[in-house]
FIMIZA-636172 format. One record per atom (N, C-alpha, C): residue in one letter; x negated, y negated, z negated. Coordinates in steps of 0.02 Angstrom, whole numbers, plus 50000, padded with zeros to 5 digits. Layout:
N
aXYZ
...
//
This chain:
303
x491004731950134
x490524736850159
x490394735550233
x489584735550271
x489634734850309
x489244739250349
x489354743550414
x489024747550454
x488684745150519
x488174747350534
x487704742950596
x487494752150626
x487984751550689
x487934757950736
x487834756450793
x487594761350822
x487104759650893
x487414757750962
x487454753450993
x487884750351049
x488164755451093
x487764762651078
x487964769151117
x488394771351105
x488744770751030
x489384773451001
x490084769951045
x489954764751061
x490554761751072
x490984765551104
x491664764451066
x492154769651090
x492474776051098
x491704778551043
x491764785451007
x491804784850935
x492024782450902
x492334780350852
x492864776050844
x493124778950775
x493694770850751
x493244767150692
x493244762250687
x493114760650601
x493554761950560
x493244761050486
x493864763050429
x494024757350415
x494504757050413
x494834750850371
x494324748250317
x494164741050316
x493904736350270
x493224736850278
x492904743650335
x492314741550353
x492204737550417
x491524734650397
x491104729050453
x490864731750503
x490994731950539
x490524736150620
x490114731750624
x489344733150642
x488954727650675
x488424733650731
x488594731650802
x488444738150840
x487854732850856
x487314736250845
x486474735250848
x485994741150875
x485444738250890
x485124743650891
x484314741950862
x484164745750791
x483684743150770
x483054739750806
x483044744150860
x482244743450879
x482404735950919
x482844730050919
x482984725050961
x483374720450940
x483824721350909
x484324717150892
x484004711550841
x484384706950865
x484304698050841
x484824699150792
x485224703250767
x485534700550704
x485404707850659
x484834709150616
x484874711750566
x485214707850508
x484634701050512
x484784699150447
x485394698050425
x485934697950481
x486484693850467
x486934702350446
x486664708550468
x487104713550411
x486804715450342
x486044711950340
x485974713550269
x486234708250226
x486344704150253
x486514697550221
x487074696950170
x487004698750091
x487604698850032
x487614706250019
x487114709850041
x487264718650016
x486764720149961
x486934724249925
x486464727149855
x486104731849871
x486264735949931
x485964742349957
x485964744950038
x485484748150067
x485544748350108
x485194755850138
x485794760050150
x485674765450164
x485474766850253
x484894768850229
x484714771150319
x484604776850343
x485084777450392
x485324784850429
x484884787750480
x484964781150527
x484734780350591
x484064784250624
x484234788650667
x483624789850706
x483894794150772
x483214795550831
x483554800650858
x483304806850859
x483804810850885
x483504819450845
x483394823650913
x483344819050971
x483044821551023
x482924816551105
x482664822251141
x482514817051207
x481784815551210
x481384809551218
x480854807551225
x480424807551156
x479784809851168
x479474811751107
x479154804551062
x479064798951148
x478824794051122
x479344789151099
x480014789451128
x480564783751110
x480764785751035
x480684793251021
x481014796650941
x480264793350902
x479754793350916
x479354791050870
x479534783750843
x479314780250915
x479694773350901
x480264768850893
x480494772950893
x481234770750863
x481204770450757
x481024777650753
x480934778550669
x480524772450652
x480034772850690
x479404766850642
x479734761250685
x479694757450749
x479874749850743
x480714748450729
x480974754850722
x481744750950682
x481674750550614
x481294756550587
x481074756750503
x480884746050475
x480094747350496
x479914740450499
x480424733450508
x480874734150564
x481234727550584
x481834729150527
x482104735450495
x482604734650462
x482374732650391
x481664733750356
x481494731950323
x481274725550304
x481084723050378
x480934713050376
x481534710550368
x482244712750395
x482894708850374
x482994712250290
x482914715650270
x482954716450205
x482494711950162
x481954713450154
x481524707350112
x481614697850127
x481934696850169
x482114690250205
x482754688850190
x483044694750159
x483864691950132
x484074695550078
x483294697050033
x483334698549970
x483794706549949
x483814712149997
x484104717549972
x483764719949927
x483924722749861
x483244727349813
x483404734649826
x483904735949864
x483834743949872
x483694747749929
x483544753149952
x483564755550021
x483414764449990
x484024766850029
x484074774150018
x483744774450097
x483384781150100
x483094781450171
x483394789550172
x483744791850229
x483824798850268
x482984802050302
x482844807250256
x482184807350295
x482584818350313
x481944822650299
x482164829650310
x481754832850288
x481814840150265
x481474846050237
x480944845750302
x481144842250350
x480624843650406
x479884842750385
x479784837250354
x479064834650331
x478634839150281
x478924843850272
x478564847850223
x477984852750257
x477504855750239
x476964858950265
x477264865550236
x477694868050269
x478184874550262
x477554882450272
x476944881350318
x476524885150324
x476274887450279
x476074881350215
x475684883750161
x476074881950095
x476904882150108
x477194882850046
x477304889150011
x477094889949963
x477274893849907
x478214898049904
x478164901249873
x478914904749868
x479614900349829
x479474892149823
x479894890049794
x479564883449850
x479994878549879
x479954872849899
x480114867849863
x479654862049850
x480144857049831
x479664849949822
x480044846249801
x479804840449811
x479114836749807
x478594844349759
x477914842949757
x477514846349798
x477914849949824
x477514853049917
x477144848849956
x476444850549966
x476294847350021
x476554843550091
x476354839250116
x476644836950165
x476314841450240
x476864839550280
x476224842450362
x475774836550354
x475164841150363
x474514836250377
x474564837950445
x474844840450514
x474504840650575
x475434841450608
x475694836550620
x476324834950630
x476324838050704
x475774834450761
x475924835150815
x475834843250840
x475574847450789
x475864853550793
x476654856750792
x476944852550767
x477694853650758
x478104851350805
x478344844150803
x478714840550856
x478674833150834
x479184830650879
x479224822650875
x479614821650835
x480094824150796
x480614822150756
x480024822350691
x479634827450678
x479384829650600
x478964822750599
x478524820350658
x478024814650661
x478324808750652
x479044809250672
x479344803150667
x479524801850581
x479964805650558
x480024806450505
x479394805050431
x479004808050466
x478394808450409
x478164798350419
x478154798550468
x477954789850475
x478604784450466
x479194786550459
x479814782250446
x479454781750351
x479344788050331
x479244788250253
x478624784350239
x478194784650265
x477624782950251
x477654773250277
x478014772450316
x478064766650336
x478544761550260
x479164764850230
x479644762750184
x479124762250127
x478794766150096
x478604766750047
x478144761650033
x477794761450078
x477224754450085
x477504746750090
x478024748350119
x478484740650124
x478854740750068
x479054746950022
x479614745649976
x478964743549910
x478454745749914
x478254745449870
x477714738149828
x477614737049900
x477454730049912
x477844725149903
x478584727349922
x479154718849891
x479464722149855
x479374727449824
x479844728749764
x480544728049773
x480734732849828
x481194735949851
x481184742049815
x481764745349777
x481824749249737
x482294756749807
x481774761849814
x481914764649850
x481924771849867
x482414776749856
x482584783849854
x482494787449920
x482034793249944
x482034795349990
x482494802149981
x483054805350034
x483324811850022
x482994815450080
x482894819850072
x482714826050117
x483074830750130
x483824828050176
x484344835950165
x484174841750210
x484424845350184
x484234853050235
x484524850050297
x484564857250321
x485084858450404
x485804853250397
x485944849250432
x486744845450427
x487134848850463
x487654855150431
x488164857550490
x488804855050458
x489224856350527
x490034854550511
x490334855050585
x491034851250574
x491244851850657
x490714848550696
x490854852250740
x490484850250812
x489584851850783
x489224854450755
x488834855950730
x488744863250666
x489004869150702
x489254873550669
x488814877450684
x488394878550708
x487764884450696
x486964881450703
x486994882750632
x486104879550600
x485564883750638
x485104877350682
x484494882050723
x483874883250687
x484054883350614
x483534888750578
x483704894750572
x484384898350609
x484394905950576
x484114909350611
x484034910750691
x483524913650719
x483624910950805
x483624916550850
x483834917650912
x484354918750936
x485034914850982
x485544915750998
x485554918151065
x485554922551093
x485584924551173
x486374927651176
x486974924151198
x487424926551220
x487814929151155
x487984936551156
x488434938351094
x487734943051041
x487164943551038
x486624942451025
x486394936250972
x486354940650907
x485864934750869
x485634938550822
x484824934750840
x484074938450803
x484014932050729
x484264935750678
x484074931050625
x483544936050602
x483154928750597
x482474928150558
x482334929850484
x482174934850459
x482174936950381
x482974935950362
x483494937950376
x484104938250357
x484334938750279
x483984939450241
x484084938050172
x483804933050138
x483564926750164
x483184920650154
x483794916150153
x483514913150114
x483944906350107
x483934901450151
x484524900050190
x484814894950226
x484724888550201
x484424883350232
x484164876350226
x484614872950230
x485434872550201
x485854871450239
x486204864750177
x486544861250230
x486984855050177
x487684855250236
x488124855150197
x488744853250238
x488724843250243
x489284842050314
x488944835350324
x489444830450280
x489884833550251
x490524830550197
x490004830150133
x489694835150105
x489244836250047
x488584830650057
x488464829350123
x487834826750131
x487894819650118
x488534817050150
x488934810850143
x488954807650081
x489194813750022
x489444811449962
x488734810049929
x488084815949947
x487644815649911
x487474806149924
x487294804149968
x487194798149997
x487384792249965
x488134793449949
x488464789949940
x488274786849865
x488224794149818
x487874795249760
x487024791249739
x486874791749797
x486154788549781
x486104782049789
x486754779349824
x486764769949838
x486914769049786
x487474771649741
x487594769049683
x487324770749622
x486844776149611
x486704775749546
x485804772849586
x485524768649529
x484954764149549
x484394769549530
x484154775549565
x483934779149549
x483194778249597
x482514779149585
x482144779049643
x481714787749635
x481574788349692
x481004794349694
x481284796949770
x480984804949768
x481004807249822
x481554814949790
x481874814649848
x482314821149829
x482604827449890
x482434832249867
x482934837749914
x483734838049923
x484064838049965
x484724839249959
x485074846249995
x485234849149959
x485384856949984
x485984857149948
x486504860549974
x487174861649936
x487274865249893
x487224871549940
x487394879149903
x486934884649932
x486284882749887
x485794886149905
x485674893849901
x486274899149870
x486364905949890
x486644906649944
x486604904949985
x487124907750063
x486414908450107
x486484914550129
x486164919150166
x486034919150237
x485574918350279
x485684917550368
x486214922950365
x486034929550350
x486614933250348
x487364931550343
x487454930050284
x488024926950264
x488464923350304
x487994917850320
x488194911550356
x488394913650421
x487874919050466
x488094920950527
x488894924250535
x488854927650474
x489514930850484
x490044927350473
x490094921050415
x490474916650408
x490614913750473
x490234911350521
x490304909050556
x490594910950629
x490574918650637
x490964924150675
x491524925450649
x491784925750593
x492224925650579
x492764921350584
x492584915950564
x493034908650564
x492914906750648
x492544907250694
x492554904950773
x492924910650806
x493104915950753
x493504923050821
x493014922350855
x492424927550846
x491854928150907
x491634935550871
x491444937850934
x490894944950917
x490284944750915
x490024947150887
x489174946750859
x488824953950861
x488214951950885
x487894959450867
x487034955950834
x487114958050771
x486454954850727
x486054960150729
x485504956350748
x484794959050779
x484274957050712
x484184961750655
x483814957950613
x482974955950634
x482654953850600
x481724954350623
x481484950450564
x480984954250542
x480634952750478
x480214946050505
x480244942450481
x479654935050467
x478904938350489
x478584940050454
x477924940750447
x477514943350496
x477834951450516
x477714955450597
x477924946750656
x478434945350643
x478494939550707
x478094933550703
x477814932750668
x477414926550623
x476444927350654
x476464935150655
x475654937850653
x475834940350731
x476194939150787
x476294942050834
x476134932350892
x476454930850852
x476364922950904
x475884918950850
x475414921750814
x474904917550804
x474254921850849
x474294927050846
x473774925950919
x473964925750986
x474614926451008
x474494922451052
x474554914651069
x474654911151002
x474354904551001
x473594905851000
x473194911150961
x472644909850973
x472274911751054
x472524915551097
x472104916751127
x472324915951208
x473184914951185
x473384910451274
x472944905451284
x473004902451348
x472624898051375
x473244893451352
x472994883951358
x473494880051330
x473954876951379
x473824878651444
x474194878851516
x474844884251501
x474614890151491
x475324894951479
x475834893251416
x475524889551383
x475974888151306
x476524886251314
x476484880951367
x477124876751384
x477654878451421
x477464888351428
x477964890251459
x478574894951401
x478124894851357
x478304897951274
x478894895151268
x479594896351216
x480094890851187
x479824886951128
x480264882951115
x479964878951053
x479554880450999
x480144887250996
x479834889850916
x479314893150912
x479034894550970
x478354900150969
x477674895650934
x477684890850936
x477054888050906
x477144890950819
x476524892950815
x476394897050722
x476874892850684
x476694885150696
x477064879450610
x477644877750619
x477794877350695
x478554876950702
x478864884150685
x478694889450699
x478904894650693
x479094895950607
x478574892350579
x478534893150481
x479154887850468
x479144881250511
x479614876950475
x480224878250487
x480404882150539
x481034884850538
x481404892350487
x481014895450479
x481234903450481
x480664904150430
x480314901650369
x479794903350307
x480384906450266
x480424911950245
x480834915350188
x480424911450106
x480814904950112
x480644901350041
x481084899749997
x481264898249967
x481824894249898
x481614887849897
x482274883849921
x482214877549936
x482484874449869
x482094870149856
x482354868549755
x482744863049772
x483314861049748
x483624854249743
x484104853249683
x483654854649649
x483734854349574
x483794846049535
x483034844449560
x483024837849551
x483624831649563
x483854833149627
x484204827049657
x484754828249609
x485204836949590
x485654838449541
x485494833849492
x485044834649447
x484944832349387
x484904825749377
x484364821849432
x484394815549414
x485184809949429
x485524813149486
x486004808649495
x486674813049475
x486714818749428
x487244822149399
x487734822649460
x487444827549517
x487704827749560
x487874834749569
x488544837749579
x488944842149609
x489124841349671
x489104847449723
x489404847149779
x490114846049780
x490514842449796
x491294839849791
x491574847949826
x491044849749901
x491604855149945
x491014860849908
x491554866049897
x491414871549872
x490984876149962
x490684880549946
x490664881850007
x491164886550058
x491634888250029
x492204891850065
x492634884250083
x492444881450053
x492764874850056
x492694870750129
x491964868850137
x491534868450161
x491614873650249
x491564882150251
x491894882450298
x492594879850305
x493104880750289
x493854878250294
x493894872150325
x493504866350291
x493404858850346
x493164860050411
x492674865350418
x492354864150491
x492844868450527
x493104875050503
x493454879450581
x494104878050553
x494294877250484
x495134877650459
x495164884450453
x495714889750467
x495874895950465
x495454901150527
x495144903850484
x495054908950525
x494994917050519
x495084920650570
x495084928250532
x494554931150485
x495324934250442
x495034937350396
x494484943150385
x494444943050425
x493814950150441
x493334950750473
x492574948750442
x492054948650481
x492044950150562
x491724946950599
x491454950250659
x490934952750677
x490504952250629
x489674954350642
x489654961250640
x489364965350704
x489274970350715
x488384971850693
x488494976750663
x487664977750625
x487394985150653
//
């Protein structure tokens, strides 16, 4: 088995035993071919999930492309691609999400990660399909775990303060042990299409917030707020600020970013279950226990 990680890691990791390190960096490196070189599959992770709007674009599409020319040049037939629920047109989805949802047609309303993403996919598909590269896209929810323990779809965090967004909506959420295995699952069974990956799709922003006060020993005071009133409140003043003041707004105030985070939808990941007879390995009590280990028994969320 062999891994190709970004020259930035060095020294923040160990390898595992019997794997290949090859520290690269797609958008440059002179030796792809030589890590695709003798592999059956080739799972791609890689991107970045922040910083420059133009380096996150180009990174997805000219590392996509260059990892794909060392693939067809040393004969790989597989390529699992990491893409995200991000690409979906969450504005005009329906009360169930899933893999036949529209796409964002108007990305640069959203951000640089969703544009990047939508063009990493659109870039694979055309290259896989053209050399007959046999090729699975996953779309996992939110990735939490250690060091990544509170998902920024549940709402607003100010201090001991948090405004979750429709608090009885379903959490977009994948643990990053579950997300791993799903992965792992799709290199080996020779499966192609496009798929959602969601774990344990009953757990609640609610839920989760409190899970998560609980197991960190922290105090909370949950601030609920309905979707729709907050939804019809910053679409006019997207409509009628000037586009000078916008940029003084936070992220989420734009209308589609505001939908792709916090849409009270049912995220289906049914499909990816069925086609690759896949179970989550960590249960989700499970699932907390890996990220905090022990923690008190008794909620902290003050309501």
């Amino acid at each position: 088995m062999r891994a190709v990680v970004s020259p930035s890691t060095v020294g923040r990791s160990r390898p595992l035993d019997g794997l290949e390190c090859i520290r690269a960096d797609l958008r440059t490196a002179g030796n792809l071919q030589r890590a695709c070189t003798g592999v059956g599959v080739v799972v791609h992770l890689a991107a970045k999930l922040r910083g420059d709007d133009a380096l996150m674009i180009s990174t997805a599409a000219d590392g996509t492309r260059r990892l794909l020319d060392a693939m067809v040049a040393t004969g790989v037939p597989r390529l699992v691609l990491a893409s995200s629920l991000s690409v979906y047109d969450w504005s005009a989805a329906g009360p169930v999400l899933n893999e036949e949802t529209a796409l964002e047609p108007r990305p640069e309303f959203r951000d640089a990660y969703t544009t990047a993403k939508l063009l990493q996919e659109r870039i694979a598909r055309a290259r896989c399909a053209q050399s007959g590269i046999q090729l699975a896209v996953l779309r996992p929810g939110v990735i939490w775990g250690p060091g990544r323990e509170y998902a920024p779809t549940i709402g607003q965090r100010l201090g001991p303060f948090h405004v979750l967004v429709a608090p009885g909506r379903q959490l977009p959420i994948v643990h990053v042990d579950n997300c791993a295995d799903a992965f792992a699952v799709a290199a080996d069974v020779r499966k192609e299409g496009t798929f959602n990956v969601v774990d344990h799709p009953d757990v609640t922003v609610r839920q989760f917030v409190t899970d998560h006060l609980r197991r960190s020993r922290r105090f909370g005071l949950a601030i609920p707020a309905a979707y729709r009133p907050f939804l019809a409140v910053l679409t006019l003043i997207h409509r009628f600020v000037p586009d000078a003041m916008k940029a003084m707004f936070p992220g989420f105030a734009g209308p589609a970013r505001f939908a792709a985070r916090y849409k009270p939808v049912r995220i289906d990941g049914d499909r990816f279950r069925e086609a690759f007879d896949w179970t989550p390995p960590l249960s989700y009590e499970a699932c907390l226990e890996r990220t905090y280990g022990g923690g008190d028994p008794e909620p902290r969320l003050a309501r």
